[in-house]
N, C-alpha and C positions, 0 to 999 in steps of 0.2 A: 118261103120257109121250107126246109126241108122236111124230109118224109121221116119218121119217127119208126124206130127200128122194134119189132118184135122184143119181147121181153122172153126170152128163151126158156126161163124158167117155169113161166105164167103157161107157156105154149104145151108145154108138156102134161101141164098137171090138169086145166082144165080147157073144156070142151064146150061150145054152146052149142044148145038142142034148138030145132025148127023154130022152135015157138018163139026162140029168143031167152030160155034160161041158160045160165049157167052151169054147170055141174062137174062136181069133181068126184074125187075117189076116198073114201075112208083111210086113216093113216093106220099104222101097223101091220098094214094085211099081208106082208111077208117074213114080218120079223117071226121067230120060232112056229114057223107056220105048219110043218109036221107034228107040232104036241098040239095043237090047238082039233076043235071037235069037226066033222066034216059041218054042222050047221052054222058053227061060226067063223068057218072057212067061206062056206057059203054067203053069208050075208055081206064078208068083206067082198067081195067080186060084184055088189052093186054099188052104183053109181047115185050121188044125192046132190040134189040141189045146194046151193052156195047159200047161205044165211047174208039176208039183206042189210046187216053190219058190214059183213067181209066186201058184198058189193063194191063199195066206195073207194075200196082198195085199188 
């Protein structure tokens, strides 16, 4: 059986951490990102774990 190719899309958006979670990146965080406040700029720049719904994806 062959080798089963990256999903390009998946690779970009998220990341597994040591432990074995997943994690991706909050959505919006660049849309009108100069009106928005430096604390809510801030919070977009972390990173959260994948909800164990989306897992199964």
């Amino acid at each position: 059986m062959p080798k089963l190719k990256t999903h390009k899309g998946a690779k970009s958006r998220f990341h597994i951490t040591g432990s074995g979670k997943i994690m991706r990146v909050k959505g919006g965080k660049s849309h009108f990102r100069r009106r928005k406040s430096k604390q809510v700029r801030r919070l977009f720049d972390d990173t959260i774990p994948l909800s164990p719904a989306d897992r199964v994806r």
